[in-house]
Structures are given as C-alpha cells and as structure tokens.
N, C-alpha and C positions, 0 to 999 in steps of 0.2 A: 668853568670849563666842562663842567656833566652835559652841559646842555650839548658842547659842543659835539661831544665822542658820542651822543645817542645820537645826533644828527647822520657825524661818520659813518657810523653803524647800520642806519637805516638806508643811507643811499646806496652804501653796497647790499643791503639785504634786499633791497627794492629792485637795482639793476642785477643779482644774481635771480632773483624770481625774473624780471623780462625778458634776459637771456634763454632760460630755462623755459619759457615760455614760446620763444623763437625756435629753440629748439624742436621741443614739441610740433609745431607749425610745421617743420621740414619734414618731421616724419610721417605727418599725420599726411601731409601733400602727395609725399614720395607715393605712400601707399594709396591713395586716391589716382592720383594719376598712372598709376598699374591698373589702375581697373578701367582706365578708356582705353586700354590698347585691345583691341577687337580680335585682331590676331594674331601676335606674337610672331608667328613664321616671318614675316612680310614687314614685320612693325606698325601696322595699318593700327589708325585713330580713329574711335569713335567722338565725332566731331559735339556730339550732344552734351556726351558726356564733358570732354574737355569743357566746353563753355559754364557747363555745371561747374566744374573745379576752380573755371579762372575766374568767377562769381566769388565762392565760397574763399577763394584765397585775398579776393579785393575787399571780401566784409572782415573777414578775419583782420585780416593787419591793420583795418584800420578801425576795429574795433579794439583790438590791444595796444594799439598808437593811443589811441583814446584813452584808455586805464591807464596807461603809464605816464600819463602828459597828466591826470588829474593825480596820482598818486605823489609825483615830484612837484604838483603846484601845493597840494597837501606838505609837504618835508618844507618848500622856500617857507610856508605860514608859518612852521615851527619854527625854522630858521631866525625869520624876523620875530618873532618873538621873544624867544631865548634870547636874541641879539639885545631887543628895546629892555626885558630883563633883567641884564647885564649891564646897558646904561643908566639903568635909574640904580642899579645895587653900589655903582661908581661913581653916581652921580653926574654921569657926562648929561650934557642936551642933546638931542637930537631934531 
C-alpha cells in the first residue's frame, strides 16, 4: 500500500501546483490587462494591446492544460504499475 499513499500524495501535490499555477495566470492577466486601458478616465481600450493579451492567455492555458494532462498521464503509469506490482506480489493474473 506505499505505492498507493505516494500516488495520494503526488496527485494532490500535482493539482496543488496547477491550482497555484492558475492562480498565477489570474494575476499575471489582471495586471496585463491594466495596461491596455489607455485611459482610465473614460475606461477606453487599447484594442492592440488587448489582442496581445487574449493571445498570450490562449497560449498560456493551453500550454499549462498541456503540462498538467502529461504530468497526470505520468502519476496513471505509476499507478498501473504499483497496481501490476501488487498483482504479481499476490499473485493475482491480470
């Protein structure tokens, strides 16, 4: 059962890092998109900018979508693993 609580263990350390990661993202946005407001009085958009941002938030998330999709295909290998492991230590078939 070691196998099993390292697994526990890694999937909340994996989704507490993606989380934390998300986080990051909203801040990092928030303050980006303060900086296309041209003039504040009026709320007026610089429209260049913005497109820069809604770029840079479309690579973003889906470049962290991407790390966290290979990092949990990474944790199921161990999973199956540990699991096939544990059937030959019990001698089940699988």
């Amino acid at each position: 059962m070691e196998g099993a609580s390292w697994v526990a263990k890694k999937g909340v350390h994996e989704s507490n890092k993606f989380a934390q990661n998300l986080y990051n993202l909203v801040s990092e946005f928030d303050r980006r998109a303060a900086m296309c407001v041209s003039d504040p009085t009026i709320n007026e958009i610089d429209g260049l900018k913005f497109n820069e941002l809604k770029e840079w938030i479309e690579d973003a998330v889906a470049s962290n979508g991407k790390e966290v999709q290979q990092r949990f295909e990474t944790l199921l290998e161990n999973v199956n693993y540990n699991l096939s492991e544990a059937n030959k230590a019990f001698g089940v078939q699988g």
